[in-house]
PANUGU-657347 format. One line per 3 residues: for each residue x, y, z of N, C-alpha, C. Coordinates in nm, 3 decimals. Example, Ala and Ser with C-alpha at 12.3 -4.5 7.8 and 13.67 -1.06 7.14 Angstrom:
REM residues 2
1.319 -0.569 0.780 1.230 -0.450 0.780 1.320 -0.330 0.780 ~ 1.285 -0.225 0.708 1.367 -0.106 0.714 1.290 0.003 0.787 $
//
This chain:
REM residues 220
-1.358 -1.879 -1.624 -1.280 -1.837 -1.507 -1.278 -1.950 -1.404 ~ -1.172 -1.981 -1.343 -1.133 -2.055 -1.230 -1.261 -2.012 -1.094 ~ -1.280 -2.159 -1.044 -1.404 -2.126 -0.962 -1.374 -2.067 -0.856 $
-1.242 -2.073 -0.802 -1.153 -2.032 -0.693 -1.090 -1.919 -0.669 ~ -1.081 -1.887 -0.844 -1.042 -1.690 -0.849 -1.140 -1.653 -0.838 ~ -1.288 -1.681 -0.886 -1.398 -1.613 -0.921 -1.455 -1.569 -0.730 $
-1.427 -1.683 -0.636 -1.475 -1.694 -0.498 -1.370 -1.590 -0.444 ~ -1.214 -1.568 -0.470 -1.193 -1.474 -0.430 -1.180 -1.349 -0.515 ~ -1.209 -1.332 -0.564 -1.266 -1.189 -0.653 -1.393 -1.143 -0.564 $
-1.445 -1.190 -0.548 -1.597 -1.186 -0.471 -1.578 -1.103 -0.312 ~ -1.356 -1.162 -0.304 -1.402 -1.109 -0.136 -1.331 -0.975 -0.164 ~ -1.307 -0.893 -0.312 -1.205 -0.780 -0.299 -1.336 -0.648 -0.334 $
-1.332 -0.582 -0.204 -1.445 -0.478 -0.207 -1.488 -0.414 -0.280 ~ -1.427 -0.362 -0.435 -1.496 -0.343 -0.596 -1.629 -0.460 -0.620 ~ -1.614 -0.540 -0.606 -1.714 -0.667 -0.647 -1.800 -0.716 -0.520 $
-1.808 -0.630 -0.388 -1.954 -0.694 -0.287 -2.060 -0.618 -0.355 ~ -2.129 -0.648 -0.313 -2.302 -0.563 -0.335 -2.403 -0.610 -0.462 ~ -2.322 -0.735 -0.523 -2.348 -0.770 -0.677 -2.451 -0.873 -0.655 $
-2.506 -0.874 -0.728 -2.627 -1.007 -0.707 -2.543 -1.116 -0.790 ~ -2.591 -1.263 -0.783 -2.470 -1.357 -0.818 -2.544 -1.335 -1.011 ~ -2.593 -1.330 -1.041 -2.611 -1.245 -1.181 -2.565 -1.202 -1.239 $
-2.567 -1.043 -1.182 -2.463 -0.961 -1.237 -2.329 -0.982 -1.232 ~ -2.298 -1.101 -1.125 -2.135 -1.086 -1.107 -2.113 -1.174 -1.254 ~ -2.197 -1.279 -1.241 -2.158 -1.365 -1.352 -2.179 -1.311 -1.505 $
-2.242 -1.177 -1.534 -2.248 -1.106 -1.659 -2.140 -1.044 -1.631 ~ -2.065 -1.001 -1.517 -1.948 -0.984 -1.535 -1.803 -1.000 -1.626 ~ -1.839 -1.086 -1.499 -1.727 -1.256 -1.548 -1.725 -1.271 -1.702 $
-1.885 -1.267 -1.742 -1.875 -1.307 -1.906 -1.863 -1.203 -1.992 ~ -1.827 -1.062 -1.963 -1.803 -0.944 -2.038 -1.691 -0.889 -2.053 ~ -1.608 -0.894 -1.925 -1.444 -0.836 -1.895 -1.401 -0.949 -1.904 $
-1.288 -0.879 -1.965 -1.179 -0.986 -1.987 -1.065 -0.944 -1.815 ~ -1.032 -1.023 -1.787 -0.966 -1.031 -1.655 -0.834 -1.075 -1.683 ~ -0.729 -1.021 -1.678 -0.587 -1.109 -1.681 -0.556 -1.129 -1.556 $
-0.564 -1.292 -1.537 -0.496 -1.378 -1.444 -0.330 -1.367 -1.428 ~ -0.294 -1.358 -1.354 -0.135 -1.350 -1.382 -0.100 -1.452 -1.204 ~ 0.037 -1.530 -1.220 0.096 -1.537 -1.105 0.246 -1.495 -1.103 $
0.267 -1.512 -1.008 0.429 -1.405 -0.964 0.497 -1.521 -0.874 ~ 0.631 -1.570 -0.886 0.710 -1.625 -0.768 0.781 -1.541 -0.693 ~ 0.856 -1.590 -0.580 0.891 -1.477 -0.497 0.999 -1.401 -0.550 $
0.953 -1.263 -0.491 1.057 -1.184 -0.560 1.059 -1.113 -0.681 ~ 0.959 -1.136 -0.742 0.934 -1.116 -0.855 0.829 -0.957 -0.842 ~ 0.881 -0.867 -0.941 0.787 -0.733 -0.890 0.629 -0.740 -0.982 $
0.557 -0.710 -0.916 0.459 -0.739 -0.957 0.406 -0.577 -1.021 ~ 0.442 -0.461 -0.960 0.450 -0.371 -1.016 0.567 -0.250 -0.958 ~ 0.583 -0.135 -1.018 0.727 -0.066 -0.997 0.695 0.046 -1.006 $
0.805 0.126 -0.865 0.793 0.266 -0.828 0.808 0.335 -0.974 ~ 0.715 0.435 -1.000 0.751 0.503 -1.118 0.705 0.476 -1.270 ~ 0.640 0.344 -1.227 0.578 0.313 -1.407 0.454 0.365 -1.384 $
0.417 0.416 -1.495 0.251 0.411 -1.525 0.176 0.323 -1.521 ~ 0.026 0.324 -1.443 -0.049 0.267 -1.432 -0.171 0.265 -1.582 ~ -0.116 0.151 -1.651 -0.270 0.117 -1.749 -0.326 0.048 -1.729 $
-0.350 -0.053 -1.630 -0.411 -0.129 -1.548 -0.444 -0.135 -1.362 ~ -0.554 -0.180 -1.350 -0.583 -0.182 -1.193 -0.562 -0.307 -1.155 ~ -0.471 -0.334 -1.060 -0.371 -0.422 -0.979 -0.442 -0.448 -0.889 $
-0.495 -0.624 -0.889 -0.573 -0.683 -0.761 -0.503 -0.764 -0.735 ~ -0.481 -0.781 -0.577 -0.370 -0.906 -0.564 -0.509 -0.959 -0.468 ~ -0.506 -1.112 -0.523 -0.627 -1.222 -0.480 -0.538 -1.299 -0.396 $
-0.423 -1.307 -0.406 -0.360 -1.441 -0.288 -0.243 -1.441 -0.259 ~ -0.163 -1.441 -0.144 -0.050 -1.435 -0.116 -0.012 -1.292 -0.035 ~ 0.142 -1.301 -0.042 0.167 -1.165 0.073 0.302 -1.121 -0.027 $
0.305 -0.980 -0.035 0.356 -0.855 -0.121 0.467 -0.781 -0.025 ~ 0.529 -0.781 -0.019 0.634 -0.626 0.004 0.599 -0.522 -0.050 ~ 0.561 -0.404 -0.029 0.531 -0.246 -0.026 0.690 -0.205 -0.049 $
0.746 -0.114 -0.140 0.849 -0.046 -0.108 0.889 0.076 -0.159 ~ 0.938 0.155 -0.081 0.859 0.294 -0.127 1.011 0.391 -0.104 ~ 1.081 0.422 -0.207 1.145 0.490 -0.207 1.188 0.654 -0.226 $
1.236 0.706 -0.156 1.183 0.875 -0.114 1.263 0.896 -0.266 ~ 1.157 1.069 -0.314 1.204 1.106 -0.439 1.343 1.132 -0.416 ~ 1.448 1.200 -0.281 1.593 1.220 -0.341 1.673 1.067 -0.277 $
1.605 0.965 -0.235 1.663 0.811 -0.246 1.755 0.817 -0.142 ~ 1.718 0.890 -0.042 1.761 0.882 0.083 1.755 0.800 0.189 ~ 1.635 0.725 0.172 1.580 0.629 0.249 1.483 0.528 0.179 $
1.458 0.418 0.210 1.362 0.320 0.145 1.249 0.272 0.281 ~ 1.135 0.261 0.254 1.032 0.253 0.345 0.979 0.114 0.313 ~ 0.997 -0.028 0.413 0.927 -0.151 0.325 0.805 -0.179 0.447 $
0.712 -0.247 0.376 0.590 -0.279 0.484 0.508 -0.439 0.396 ~ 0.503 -0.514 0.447 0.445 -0.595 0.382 0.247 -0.589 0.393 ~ 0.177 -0.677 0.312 0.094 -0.657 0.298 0.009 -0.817 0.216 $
-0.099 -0.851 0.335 -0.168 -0.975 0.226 -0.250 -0.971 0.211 ~ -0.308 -1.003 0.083 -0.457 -0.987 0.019 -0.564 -1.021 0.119 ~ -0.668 -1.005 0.042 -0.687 -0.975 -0.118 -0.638 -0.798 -0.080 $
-0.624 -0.756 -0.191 -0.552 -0.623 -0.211 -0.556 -0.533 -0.290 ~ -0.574 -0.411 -0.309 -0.607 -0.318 -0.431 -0.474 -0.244 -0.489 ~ -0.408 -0.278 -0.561 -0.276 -0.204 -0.579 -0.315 -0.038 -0.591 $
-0.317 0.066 -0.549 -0.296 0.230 -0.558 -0.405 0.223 -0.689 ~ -0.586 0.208 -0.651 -0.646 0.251 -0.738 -0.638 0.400 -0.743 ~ -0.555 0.461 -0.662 -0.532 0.630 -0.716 -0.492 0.675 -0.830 $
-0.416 0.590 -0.861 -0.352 0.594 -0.989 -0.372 0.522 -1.123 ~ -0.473 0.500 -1.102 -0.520 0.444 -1.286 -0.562 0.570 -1.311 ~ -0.622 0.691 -1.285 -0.655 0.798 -1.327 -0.601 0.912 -1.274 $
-0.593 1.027 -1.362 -0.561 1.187 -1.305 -0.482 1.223 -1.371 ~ -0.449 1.342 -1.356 -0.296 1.409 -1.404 -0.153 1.291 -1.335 ~ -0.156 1.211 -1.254 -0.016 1.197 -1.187 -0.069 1.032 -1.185 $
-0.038 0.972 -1.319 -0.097 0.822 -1.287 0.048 0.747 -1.259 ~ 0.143 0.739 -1.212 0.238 0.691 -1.202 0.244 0.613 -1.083 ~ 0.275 0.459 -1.054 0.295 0.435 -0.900 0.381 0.470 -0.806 $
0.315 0.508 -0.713 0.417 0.554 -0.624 0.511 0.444 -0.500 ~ 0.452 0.341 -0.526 0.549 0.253 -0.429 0.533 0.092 -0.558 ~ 0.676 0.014 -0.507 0.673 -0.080 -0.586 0.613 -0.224 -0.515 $
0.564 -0.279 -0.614 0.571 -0.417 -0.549 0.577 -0.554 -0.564 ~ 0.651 -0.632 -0.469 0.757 -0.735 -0.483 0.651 -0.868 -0.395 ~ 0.653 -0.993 -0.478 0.631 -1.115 -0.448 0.721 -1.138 -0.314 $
0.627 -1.179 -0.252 0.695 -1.269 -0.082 0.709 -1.449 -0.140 ~ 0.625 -1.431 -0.134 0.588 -1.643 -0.160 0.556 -1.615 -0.290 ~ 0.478 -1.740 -0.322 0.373 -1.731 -0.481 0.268 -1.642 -0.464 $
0.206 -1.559 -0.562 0.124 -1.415 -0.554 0.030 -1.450 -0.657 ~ -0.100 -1.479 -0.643 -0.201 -1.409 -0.781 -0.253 -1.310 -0.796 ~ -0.237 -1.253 -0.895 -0.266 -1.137 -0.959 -0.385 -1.122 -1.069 $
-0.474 -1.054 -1.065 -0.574 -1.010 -1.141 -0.558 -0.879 -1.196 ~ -0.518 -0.821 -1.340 -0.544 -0.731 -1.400 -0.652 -0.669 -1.470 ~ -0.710 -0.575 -1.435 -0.833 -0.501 -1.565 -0.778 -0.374 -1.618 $
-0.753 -0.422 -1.713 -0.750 -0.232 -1.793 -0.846 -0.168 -1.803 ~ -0.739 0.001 -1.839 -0.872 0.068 -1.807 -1.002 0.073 -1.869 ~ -0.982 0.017 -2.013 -1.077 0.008 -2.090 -1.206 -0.081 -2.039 $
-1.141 -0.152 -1.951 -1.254 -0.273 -1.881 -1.332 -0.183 -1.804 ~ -1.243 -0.097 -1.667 -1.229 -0.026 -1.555 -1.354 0.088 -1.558 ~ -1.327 0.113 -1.680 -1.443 0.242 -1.776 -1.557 0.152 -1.754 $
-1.559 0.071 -1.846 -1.699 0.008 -1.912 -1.746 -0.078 -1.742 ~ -1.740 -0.085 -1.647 -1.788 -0.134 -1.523 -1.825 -0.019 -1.487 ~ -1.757 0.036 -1.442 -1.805 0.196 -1.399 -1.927 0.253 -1.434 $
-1.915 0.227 -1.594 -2.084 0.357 -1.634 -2.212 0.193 -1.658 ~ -2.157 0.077 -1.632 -2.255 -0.016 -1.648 -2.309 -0.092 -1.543 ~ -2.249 -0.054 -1.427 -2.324 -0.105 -1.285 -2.259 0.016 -1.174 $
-2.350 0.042 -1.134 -2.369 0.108 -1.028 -2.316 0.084 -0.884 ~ -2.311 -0.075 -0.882 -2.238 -0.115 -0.762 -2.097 -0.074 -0.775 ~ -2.051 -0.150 -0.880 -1.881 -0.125 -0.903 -1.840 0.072 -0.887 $
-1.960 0.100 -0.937 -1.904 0.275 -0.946 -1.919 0.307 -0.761 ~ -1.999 0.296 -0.693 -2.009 0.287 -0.557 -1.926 0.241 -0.462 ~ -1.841 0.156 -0.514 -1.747 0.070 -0.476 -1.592 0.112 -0.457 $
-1.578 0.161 -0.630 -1.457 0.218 -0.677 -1.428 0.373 -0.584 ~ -1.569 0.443 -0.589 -1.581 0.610 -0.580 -1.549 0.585 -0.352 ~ -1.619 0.479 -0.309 -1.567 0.471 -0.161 -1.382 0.409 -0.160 $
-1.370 0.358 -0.236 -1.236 0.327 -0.226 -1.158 0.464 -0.255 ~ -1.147 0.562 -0.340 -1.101 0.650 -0.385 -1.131 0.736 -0.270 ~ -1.277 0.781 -0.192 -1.270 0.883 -0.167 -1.208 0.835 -0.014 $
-1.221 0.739 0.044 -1.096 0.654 0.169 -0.986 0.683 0.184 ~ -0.927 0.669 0.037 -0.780 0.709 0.064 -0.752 0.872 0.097 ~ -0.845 0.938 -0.003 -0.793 1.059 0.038 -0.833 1.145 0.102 $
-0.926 1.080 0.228 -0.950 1.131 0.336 -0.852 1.078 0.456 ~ -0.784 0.944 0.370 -0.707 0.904 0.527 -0.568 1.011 0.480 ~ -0.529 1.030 0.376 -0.430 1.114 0.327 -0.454 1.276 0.390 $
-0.529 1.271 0.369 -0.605 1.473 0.426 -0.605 1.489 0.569 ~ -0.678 1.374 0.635 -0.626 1.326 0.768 -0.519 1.351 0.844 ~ -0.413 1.294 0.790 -0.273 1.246 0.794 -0.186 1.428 0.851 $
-0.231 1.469 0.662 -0.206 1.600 0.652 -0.242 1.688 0.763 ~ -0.336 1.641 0.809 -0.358 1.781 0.936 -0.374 1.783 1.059 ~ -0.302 1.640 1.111 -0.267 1.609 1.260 -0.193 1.760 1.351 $
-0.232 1.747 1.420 -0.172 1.827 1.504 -0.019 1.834 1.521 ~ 0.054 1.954 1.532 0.208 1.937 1.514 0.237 1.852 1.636 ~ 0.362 1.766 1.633 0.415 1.676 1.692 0.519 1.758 1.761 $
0.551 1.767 1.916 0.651 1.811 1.967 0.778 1.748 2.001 ~ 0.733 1.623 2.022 0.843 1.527 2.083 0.904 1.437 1.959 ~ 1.050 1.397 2.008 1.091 1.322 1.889 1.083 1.171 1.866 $
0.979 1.136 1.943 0.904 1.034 1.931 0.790 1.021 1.855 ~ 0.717 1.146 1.926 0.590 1.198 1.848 0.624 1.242 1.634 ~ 0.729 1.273 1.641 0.790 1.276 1.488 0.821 1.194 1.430 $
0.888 1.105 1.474 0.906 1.003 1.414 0.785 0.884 1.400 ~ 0.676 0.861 1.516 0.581 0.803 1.500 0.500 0.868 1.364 ~ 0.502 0.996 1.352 0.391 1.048 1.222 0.475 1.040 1.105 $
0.618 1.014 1.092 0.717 0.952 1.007 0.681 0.885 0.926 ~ 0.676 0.790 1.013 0.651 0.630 1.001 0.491 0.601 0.958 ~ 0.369 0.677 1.023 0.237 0.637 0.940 0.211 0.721 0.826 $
0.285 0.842 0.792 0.261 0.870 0.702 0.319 0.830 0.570 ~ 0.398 0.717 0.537 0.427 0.626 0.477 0.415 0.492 0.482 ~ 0.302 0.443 0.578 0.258 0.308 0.548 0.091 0.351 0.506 $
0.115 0.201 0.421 -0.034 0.187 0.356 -0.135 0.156 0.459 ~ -0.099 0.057 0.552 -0.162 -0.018 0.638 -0.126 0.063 0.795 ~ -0.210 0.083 0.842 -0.177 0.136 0.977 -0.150 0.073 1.100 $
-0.112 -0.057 1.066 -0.070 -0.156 1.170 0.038 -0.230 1.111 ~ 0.099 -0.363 1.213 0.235 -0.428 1.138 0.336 -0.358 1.142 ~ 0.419 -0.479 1.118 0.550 -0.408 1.070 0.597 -0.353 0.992 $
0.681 -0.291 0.984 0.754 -0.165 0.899 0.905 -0.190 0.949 ~ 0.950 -0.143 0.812 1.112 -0.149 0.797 1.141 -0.018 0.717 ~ 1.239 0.048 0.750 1.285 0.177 0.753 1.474 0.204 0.724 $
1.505 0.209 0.618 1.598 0.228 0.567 1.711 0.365 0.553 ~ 1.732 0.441 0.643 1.788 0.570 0.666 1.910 0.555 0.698 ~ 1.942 0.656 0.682 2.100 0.724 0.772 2.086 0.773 0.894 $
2.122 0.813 1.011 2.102 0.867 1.102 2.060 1.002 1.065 ~ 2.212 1.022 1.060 2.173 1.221 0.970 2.081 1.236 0.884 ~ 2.049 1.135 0.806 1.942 1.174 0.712 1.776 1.179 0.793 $
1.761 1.095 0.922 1.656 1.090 1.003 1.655 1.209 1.069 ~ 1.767 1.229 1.141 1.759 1.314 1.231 1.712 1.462 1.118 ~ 1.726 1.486 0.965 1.712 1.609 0.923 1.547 1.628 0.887 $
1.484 1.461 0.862 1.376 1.451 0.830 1.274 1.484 0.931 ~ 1.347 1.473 1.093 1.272 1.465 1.197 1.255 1.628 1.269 ~ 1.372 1.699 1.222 1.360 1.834 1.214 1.487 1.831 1.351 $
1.611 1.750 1.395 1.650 1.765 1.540 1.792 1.695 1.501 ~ 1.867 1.687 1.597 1.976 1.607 1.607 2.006 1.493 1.591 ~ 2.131 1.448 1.538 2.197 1.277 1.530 2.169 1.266 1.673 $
2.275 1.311 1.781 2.247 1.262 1.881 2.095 1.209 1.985 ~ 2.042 1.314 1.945 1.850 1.293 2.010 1.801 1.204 1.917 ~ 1.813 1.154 1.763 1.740 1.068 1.721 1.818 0.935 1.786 $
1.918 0.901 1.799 2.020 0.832 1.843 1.931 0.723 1.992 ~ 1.952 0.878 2.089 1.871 0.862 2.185 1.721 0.808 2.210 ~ 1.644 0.848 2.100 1.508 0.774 2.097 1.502 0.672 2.075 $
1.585 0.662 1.948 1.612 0.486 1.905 1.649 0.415 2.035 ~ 1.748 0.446 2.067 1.745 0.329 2.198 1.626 0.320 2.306 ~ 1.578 0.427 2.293 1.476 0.433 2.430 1.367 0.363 2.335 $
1.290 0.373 2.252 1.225 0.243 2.211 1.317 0.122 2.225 ~ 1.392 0.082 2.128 1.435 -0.045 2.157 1.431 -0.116 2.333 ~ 1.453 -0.011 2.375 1.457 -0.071 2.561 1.335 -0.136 2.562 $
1.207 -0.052 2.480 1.076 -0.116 2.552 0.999 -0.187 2.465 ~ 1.142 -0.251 2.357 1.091 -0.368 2.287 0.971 -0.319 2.191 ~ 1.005 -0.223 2.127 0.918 -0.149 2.040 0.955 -0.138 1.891 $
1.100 -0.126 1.897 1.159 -0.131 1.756 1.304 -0.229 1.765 ~ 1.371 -0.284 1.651 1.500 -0.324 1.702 1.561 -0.244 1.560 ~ 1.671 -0.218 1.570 1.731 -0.101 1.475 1.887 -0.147 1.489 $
1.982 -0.164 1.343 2.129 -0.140 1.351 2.158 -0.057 1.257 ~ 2.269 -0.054 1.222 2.329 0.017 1.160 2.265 0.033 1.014 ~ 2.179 0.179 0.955 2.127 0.204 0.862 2.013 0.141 0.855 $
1.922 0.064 0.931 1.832 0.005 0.959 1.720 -0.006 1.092 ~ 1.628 0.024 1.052 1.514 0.057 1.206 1.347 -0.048 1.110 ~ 1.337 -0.140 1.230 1.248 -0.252 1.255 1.125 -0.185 1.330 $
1.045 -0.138 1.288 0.925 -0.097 1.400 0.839 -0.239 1.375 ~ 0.834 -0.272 1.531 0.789 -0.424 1.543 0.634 -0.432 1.481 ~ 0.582 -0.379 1.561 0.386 -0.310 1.580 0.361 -0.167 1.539 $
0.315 -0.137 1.448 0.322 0.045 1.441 0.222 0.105 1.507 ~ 0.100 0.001 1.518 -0.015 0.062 1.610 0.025 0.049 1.752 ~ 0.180 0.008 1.790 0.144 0.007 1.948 0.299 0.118 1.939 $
0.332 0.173 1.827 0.421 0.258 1.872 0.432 0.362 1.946 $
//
């Protein structure tokens, strides 16, 4: 293995807690597919099955996440190191749910699951590792789920918008119709209309036609 993948492998949170030992009985047991991506290039896609766990070690990704009736497209970028949706190498519903697309040049590290298994029941760190990553997400998901109802149509559209990014900060790009927002938001063309501009005034989002820019999402 490259001494430079191996140093950043080291910084993607499956692999801290390892003594330099074990990492290196690692190294010499799994087989790891190295992969790189140029821009643009999808590195994985809304809707395929996951038989591998997706580590992105270098570079910056587009997120893009298209609603099941394709009403709207949700993009957010994102740079490593990075765990592609370890939700989905396992369960009843292993399918990805958002795709993702090369910005610049991207490296990529694959383990199947067959690897994914055999780490799991053979070190204890990696199972500790994997089981906090898993149980993270779906507490920030459960979370999400049981915010307090939103009255204002600001307040709706802000829980919109985080409940479809991965990352809870940054930018976000948002692909709708008016009518199709305004039905998602539970209110009118005209009042979503109206909000949109009243952010944009305070330099919060910039938005045209079929298109809304949320600059900062944590300062929305």
């Amino acid at each position: 293995m490259d001494h430079a993948f191996s140093n950043r492998l080291l910084l993607i949170p499956l692999f801290q807690g390892f003594s330099r030992l074990d990492f290196l009985d690692i190294v010499e047991k799994t087989t790891f597919d190295f992969r790189s991506y140029k821009p643009s290039q999808t590195v994985v896609r809304q809707g395929e099955e996951s038989h591998s766990l997706c580590i992105i070690l270098k570079g910056e990704v587009e997120c893009i996440t298209d609603s099941p009736d394709h009403t709207y497209k949700f993009h957010e970028r994102i740079t490593a190191p990075c765990i592609v949706q370890p939700e989905c190498l396992f369960g009843l519903h292993n399918r990805y749910a958002h795709s993702f697309k090369a910005i610049g040049e991207v490296q990529v590290v694959m383990l199947n699951k067959q690897s994914v298994r055999h780490l799991l029941s053979q070190y204890p760190a990696f199972q500790i590792n994997f089981y906090n990553l898993i149980c993270t997400y779906a507490q920030h998901v459960s979370g999400l789920l049981c915010q307090m109802r939103r009255t204002t149509i600001e307040e709706r559209f802000r829980t919109f918008m985080q409940r479809r990014s991965l990352r809870p900060s940054g930018c976000k790009e948002l692909h709708i119709r008016m009518e199709d927002l305004a039905l998602e938001l539970g209110t009118t063309r005209l009042r979503v209309s109206q909000m949109l501009a009243d952010l944009s005034k305070r330099a919060l989002i910039s938005h045209s036609r079929g298109s809304i820019v949320v600059h900062a999402l944590e300062l929305l």
